[in-house]
C-alpha positions as CSV (number, residue, x, y, z in Angstrom):
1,X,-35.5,-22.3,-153.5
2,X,-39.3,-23.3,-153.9
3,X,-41.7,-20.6,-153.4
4,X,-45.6,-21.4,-153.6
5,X,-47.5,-19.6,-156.4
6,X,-48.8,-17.3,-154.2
7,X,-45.7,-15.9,-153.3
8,X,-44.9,-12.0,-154.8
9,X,-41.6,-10.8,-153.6
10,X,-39.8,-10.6,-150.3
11,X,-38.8,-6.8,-149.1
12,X,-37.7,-5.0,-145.9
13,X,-40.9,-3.6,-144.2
14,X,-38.8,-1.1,-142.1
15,X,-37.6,1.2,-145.2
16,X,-39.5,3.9,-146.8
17,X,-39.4,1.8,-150.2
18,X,-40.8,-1.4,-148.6
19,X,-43.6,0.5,-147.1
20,X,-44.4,2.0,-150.0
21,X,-44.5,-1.2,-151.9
22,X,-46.2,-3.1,-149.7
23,X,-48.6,-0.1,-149.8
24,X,-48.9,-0.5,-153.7
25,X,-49.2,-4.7,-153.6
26,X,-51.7,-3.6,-150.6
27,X,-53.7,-0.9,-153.4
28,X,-53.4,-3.4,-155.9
29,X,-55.3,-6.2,-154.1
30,X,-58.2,-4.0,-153.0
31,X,-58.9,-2.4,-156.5
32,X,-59.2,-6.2,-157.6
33,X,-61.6,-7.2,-154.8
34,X,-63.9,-4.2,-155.9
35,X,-64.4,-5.6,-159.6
36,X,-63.6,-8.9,-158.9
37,X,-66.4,-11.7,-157.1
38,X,-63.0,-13.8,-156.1
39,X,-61.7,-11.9,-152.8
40,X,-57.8,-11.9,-152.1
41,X,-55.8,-10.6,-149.0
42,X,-52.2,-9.8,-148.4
43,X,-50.0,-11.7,-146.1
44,X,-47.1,-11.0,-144.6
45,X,-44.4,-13.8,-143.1
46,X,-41.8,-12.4,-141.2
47,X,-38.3,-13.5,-142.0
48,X,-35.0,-13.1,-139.6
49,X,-32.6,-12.3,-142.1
50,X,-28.3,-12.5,-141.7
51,X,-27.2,-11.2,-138.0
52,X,-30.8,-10.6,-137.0
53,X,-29.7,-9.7,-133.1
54,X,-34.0,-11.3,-132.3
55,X,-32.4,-14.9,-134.3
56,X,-32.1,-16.6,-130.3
57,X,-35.7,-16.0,-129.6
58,X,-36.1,-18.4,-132.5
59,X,-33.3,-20.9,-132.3
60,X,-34.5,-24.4,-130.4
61,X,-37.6,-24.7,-130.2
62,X,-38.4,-27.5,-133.0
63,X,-38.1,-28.2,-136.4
64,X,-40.3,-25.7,-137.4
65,X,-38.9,-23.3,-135.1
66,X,-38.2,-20.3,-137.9
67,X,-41.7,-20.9,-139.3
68,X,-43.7,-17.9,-137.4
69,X,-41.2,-15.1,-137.2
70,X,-42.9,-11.7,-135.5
71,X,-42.6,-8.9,-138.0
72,X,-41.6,-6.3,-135.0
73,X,-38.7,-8.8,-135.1
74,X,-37.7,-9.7,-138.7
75,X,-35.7,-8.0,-141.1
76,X,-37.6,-8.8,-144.2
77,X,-41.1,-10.4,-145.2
78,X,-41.7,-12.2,-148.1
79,X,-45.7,-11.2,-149.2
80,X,-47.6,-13.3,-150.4
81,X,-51.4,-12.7,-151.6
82,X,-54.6,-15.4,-151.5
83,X,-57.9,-16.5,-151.9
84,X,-59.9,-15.4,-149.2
85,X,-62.4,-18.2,-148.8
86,X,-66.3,-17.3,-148.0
């Protein structure tokens, strides 16, 4: 699968190790915006994941249909960190 540069890893945002992670990657970015004259910020894309029982709020609505999953309603995210632009 092709994942953009900026991509970092995907995890489950509802378990105590994903929220702690995300919390580190989250830690991370702001100690490098405090030294750093580039700015960055953490995104989040939800992700439905096998037997998701939200998948039919999804399903037909175009080709892009799985492209802006909620995160109350995915299973996983994948994060991903940019460049904030001024």
């Amino acid at each position: 699968m092709k994942r953009t540069r900026n991509y970092i890893t995907t995890l489950n945002h509802k378990s105590l190790i994903g929220i702690e992670r995300l919390a580190a990657i989250r830690d991370g970015v702001n100690a490098v915006n405090r030294i750093s004259e580039k700015k960055h910020y953490v995104k989040c894309q939800g992700r439905l994941g096998p037997n998701n029982p939200n998948a039919p709020k999804y399903q037909n609505r175009g080709w892009n249909s799985h492209s802006c999953i909620r995160l109350e309603d995915a299973a996983y995210v994948d994060v991903y960190i940019y460049e904030r632009y001024q």
